[in-house]
C-alpha positions as semicolon CSV with decimal commas, in nm:
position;residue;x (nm);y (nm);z (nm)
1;X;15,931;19,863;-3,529
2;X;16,034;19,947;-3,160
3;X;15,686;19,800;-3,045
4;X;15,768;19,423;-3,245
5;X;16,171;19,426;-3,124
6;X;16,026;19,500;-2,726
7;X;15,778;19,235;-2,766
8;X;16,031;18,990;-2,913
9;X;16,283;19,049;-2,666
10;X;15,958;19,005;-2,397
11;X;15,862;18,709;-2,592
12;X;16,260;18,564;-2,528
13;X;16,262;18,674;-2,195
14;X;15,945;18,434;-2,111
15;X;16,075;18,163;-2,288
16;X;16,477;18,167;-2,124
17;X;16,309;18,202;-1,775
18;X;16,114;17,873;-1,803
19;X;16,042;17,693;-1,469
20;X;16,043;17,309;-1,477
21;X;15,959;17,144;-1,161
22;X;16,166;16,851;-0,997
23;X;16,087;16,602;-0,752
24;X;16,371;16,437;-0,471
25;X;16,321;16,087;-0,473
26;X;16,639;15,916;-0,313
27;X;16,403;15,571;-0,186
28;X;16,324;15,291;-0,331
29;X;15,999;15,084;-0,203
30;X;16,170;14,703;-0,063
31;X;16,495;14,798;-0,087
32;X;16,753;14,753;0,228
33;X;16,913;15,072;0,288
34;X;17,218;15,059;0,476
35;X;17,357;15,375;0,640
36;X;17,568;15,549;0,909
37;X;17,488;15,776;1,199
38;X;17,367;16,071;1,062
39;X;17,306;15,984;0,706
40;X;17,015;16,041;0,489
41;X;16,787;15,740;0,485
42;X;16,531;15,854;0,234
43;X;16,497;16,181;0,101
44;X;16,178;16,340;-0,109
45;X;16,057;16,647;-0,195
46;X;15,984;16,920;-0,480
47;X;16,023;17,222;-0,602
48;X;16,151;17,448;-0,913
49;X;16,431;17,480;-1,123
50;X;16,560;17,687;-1,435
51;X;16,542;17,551;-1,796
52;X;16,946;17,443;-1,734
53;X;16,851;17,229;-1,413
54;X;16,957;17,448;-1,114
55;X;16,714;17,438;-0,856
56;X;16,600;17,763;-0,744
57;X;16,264;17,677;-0,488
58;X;16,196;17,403;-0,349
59;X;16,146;17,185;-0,022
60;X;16,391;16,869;0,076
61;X;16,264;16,663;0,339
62;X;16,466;16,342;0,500
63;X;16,489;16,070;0,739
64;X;16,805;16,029;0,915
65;X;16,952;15,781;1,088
66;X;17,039;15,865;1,453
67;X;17,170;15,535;1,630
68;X;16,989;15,245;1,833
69;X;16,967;15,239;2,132
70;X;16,849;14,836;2,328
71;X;16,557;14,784;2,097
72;X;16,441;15,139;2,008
73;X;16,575;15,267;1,652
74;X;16,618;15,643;1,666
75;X;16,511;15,816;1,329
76;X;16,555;16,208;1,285
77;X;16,263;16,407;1,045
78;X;16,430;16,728;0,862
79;X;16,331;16,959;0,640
80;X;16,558;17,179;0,408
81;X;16,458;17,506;0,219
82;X;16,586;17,494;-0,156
83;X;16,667;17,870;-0,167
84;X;16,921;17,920;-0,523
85;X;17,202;17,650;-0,489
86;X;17,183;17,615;-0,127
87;X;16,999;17,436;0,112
88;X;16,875;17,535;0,463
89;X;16,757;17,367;0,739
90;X;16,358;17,487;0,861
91;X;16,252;17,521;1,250
């Protein structure tokens, strides 16, 4: 009897912790974007969340848009760790 009630409780245990991966898409392919200095002009990446959506792993990366300057458009590449409910920046 112990040896069934551990294995159910294992058995809901596996199935309460279920991973479902999630993929950033904030672009669309011919679409005009307009944005500010130092806004998000595309965003992608992937990672893992729990069953209930919170993202717990994962990797953001984005283009941002730094300013012009004569004829040269500056664009900024970043990448963000998804660590929990958090996001931070990688070096």
């Amino acid at each position: 009897m112990k040896k069934t009630l551990a294995w159910l409780f294992f058995f809901i245990l596996i199935i309460g912790c279920k991973t479902i991966p999630f993929i950033i898409k904030e672009y669309e392919i011919g679409k005009t974007t307009e944005v500010t200095v130092g806004s998000a002009m595309m965003a992608w990446g992937k990672g893992l969340s729990t069953s209930s959506g919170t993202p717990f792993d994962g990797l953001r990366k984005e283009l941002s848009y730094s300013g012009i300057a004569q004829n040269v458009l500056q664009i900024n590449y970043r990448e963000f760790y998804i660590v929990g409910e958090g996001e931070y920046a990688r070096e």
